[in-house]
Biopython code that builds the backbone (N, CA, C, O; Angstrom):
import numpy as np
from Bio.PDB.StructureBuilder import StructureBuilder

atoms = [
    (1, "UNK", "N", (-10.468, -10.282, 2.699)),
    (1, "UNK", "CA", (-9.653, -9.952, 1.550)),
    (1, "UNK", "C", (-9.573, -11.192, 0.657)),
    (1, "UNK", "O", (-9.256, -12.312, 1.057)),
    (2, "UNK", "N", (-9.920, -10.841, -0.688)),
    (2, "UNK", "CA", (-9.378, -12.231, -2.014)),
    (2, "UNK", "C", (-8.229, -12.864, -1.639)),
    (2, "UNK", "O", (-7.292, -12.167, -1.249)),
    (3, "UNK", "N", (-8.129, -13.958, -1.677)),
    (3, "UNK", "CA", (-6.908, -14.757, -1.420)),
    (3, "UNK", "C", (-5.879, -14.584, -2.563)),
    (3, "UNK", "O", (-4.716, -14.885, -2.294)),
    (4, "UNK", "N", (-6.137, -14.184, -3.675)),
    (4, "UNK", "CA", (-5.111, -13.470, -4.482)),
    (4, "UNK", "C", (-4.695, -12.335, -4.049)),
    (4, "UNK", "O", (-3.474, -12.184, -4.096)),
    (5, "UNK", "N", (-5.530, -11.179, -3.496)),
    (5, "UNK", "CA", (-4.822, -10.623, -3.216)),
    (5, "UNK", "C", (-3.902, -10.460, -2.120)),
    (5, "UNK", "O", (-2.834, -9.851, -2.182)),
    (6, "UNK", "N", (-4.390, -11.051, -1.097)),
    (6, "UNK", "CA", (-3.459, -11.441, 0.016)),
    (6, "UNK", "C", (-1.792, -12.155, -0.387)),
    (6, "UNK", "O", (-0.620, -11.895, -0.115)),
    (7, "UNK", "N", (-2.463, -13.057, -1.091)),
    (7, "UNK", "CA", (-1.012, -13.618, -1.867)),
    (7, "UNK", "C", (0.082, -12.495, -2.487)),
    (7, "UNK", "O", (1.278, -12.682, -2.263)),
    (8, "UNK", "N", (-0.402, -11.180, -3.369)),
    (8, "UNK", "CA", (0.359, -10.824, -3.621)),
    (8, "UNK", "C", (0.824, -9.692, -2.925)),
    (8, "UNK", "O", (1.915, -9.244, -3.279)),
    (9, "UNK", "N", (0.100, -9.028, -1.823)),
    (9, "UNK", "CA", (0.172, -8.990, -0.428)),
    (9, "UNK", "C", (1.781, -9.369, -0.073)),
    (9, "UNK", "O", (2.813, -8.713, -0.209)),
    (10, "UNK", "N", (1.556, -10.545, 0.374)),
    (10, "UNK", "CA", (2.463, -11.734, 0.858)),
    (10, "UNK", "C", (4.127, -11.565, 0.295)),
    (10, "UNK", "O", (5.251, -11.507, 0.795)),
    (11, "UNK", "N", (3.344, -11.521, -1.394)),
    (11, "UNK", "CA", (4.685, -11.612, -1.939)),
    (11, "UNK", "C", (5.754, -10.331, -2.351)),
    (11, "UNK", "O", (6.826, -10.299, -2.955)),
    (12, "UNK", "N", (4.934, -9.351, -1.737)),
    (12, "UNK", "CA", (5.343, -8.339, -2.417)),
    (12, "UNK", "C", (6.213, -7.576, -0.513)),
    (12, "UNK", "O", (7.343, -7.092, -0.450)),
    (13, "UNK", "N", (5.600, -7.669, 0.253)),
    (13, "UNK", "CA", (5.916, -7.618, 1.645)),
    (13, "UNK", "C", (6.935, -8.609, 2.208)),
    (13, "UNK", "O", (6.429, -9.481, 2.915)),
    (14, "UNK", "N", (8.618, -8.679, 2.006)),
    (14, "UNK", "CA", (8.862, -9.660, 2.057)),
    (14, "UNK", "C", (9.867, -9.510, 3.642)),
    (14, "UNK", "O", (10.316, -10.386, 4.381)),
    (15, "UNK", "N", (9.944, -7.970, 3.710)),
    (15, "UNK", "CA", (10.711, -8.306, 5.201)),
    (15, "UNK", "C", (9.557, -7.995, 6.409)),
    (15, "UNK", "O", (8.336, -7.976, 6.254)),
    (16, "UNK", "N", (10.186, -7.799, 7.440)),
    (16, "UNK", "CA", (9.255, -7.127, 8.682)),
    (16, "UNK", "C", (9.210, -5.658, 8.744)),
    (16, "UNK", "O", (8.442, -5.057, 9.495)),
    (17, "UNK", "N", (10.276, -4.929, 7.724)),
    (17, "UNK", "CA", (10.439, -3.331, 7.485)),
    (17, "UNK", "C", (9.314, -3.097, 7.181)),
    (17, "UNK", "O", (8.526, -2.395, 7.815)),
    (18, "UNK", "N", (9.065, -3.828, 5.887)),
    (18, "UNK", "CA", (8.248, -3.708, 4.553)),
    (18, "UNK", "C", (6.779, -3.437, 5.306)),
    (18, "UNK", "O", (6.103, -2.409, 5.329)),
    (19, "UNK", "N", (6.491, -5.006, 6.034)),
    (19, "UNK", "CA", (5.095, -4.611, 6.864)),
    (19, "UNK", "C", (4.893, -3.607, 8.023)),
    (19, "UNK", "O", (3.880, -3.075, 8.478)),
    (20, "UNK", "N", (5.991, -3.541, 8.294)),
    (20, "UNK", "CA", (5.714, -2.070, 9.441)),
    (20, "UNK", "C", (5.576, -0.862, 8.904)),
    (20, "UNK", "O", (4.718, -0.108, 9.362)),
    (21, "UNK", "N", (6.536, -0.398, 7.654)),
    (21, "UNK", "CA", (6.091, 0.713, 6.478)),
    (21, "UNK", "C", (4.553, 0.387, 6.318)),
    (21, "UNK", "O", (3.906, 1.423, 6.476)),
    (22, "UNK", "N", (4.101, -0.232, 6.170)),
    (22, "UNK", "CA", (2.807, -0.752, 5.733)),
    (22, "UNK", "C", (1.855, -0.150, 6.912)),
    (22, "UNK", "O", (1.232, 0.840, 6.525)),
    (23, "UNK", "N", (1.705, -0.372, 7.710)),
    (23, "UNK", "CA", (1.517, -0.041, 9.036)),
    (23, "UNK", "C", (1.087, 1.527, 8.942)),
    (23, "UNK", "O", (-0.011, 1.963, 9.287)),
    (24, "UNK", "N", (1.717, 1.973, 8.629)),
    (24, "UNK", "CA", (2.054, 3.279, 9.109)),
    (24, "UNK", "C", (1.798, 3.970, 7.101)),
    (24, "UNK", "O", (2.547, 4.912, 6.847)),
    (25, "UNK", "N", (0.937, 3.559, 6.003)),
    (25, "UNK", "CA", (0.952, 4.235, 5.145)),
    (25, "UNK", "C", (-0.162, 5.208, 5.133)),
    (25, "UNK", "O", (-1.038, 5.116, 5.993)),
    (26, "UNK", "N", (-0.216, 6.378, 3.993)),
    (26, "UNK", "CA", (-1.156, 6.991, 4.255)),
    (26, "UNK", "C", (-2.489, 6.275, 3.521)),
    (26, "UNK", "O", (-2.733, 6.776, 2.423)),
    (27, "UNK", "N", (-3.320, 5.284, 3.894)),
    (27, "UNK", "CA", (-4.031, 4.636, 3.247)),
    (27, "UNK", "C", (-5.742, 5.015, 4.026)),
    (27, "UNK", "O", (-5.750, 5.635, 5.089)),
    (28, "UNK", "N", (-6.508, 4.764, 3.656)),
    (28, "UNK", "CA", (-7.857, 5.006, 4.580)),
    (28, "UNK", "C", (-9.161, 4.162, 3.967)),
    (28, "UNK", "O", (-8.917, 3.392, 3.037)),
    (29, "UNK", "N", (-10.797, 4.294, 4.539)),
    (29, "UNK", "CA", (-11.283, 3.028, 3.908)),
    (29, "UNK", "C", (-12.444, 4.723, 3.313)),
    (29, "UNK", "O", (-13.640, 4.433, 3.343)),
    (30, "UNK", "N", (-12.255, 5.776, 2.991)),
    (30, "UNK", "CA", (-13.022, 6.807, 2.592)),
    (30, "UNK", "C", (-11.785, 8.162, 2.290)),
    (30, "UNK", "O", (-10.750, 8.489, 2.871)),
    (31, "UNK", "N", (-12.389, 8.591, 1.308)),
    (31, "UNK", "CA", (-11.941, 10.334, 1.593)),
    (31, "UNK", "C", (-10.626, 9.400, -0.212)),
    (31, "UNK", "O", (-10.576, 8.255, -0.661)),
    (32, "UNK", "N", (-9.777, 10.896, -0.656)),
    (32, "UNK", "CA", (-8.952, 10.732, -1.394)),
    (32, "UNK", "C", (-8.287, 9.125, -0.845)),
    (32, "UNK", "O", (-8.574, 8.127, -1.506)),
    (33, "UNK", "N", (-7.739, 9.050, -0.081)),
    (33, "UNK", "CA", (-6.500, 8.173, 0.457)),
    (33, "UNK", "C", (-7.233, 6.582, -0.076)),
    (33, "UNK", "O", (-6.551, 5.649, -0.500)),
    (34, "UNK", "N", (-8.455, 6.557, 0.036)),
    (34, "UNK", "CA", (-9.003, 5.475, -0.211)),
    (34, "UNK", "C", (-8.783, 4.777, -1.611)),
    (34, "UNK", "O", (-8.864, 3.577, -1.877)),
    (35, "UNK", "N", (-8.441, 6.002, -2.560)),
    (35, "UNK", "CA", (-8.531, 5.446, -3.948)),
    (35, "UNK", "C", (-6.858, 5.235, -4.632)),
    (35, "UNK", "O", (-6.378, 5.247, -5.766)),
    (36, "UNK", "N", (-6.296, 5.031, -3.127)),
    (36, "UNK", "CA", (-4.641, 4.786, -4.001)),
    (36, "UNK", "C", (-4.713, 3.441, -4.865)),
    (36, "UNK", "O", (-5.772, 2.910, -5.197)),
    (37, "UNK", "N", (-3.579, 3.020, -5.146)),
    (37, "UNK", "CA", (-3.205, 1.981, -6.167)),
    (37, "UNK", "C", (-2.794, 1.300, -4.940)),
    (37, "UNK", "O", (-2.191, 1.902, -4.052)),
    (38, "UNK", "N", (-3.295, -0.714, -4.816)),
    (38, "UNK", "CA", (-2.146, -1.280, -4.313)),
    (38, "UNK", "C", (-1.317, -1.509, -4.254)),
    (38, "UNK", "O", (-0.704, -1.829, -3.236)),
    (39, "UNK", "N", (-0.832, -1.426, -5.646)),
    (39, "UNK", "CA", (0.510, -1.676, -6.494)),
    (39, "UNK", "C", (1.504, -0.781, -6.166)),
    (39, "UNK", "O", (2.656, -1.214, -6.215)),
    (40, "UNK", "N", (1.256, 0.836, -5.710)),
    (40, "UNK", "CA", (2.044, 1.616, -5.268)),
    (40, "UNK", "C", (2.253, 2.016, -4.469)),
    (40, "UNK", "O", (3.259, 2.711, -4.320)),
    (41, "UNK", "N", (1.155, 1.703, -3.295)),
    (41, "UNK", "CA", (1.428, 1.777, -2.108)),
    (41, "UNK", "C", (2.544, 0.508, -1.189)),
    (41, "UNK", "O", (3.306, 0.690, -0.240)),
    (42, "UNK", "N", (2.205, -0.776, -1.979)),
    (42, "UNK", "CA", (2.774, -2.004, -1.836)),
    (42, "UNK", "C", (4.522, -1.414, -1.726)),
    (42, "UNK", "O", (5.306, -1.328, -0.781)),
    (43, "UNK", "N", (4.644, -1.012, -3.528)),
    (43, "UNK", "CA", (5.883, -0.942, -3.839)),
    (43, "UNK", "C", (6.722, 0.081, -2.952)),
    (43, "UNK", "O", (7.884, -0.283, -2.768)),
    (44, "UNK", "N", (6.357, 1.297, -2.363)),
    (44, "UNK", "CA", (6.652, 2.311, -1.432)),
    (44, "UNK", "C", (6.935, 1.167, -0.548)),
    (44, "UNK", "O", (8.118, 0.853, -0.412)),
    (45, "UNK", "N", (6.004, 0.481, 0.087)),
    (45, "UNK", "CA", (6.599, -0.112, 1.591)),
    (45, "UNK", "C", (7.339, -0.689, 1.626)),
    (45, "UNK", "O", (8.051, -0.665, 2.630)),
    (46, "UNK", "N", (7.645, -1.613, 0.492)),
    (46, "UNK", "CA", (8.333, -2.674, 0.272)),
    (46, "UNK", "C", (9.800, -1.813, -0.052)),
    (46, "UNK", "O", (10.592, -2.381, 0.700)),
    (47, "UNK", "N", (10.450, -0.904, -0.669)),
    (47, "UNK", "CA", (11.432, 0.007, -1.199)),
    (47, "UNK", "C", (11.778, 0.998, -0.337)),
    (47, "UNK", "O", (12.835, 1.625, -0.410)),
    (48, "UNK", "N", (10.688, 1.212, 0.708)),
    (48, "UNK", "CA", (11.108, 2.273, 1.773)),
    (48, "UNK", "C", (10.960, 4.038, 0.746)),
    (48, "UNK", "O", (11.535, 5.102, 0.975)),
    (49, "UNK", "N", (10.312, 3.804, 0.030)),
    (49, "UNK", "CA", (10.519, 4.934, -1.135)),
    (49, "UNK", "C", (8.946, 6.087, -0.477)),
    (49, "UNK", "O", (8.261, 5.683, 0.463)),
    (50, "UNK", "N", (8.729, 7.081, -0.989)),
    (50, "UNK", "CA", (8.224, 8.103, -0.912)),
    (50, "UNK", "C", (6.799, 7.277, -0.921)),
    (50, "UNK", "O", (6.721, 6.328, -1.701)),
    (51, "UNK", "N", (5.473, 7.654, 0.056)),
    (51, "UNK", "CA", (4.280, 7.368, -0.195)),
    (51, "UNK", "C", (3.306, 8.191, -1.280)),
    (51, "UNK", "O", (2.832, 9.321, -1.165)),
    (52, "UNK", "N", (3.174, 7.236, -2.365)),
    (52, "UNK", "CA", (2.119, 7.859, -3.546)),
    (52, "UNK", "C", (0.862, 8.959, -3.303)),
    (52, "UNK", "O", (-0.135, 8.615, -2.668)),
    (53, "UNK", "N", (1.003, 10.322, -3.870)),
    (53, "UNK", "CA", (-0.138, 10.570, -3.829)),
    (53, "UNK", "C", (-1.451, 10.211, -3.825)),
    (53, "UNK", "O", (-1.692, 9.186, -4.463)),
    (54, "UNK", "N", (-2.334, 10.728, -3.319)),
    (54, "UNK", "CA", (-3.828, 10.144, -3.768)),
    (54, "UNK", "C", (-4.032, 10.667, -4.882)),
    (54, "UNK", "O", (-3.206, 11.500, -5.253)),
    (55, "UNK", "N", (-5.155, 10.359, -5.739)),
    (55, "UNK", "CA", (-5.750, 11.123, -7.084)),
    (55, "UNK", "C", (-6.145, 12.137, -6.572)),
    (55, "UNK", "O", (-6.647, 12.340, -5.467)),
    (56, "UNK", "N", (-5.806, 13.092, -7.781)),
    (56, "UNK", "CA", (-6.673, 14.162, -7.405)),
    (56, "UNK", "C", (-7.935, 14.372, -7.659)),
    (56, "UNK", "O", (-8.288, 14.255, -8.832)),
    (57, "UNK", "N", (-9.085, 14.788, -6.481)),
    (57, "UNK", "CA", (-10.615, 14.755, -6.656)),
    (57, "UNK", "C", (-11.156, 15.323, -8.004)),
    (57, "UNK", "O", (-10.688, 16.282, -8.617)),
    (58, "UNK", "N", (-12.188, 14.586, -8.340)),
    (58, "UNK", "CA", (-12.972, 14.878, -9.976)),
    (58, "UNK", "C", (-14.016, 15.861, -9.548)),
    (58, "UNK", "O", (-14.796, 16.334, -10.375)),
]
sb = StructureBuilder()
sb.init_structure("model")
sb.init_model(0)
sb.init_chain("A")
sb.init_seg("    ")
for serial, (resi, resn, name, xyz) in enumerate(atoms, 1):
    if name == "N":
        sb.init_residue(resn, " ", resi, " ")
    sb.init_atom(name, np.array(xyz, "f"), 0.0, 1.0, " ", f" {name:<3s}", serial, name[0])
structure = sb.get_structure()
């Protein structure tokens, strides 16, 4: 992983909740789930808030 992004990673993950939400998101490395936003999957873990849809397929 870019060391920027790890950093904001880092900064955005700031308790042990946050990374265990993380843990457990609906994220994948193929298929819809693959093409979420980091930014909103981040912000869900970090807020404990609802996990972002994927896009919907083109």
């Amino acid at each position: 992983m870019h060391p920027l992004v790890m950093a904001e990673v880092r900064a955005s993950l700031l308790t042990d909740e946050a990374w265990e939400r993380l843990t457990h998101a609906p994220i994948g490395n193929s298929g819809p789930a693959a093409w979420q936003r980091l930014g909103d999957v981040l912000d869900a873990a970090a807020q404990g808030a609802a996990w972002p849809k994927p896009p919907a397929a083109r």
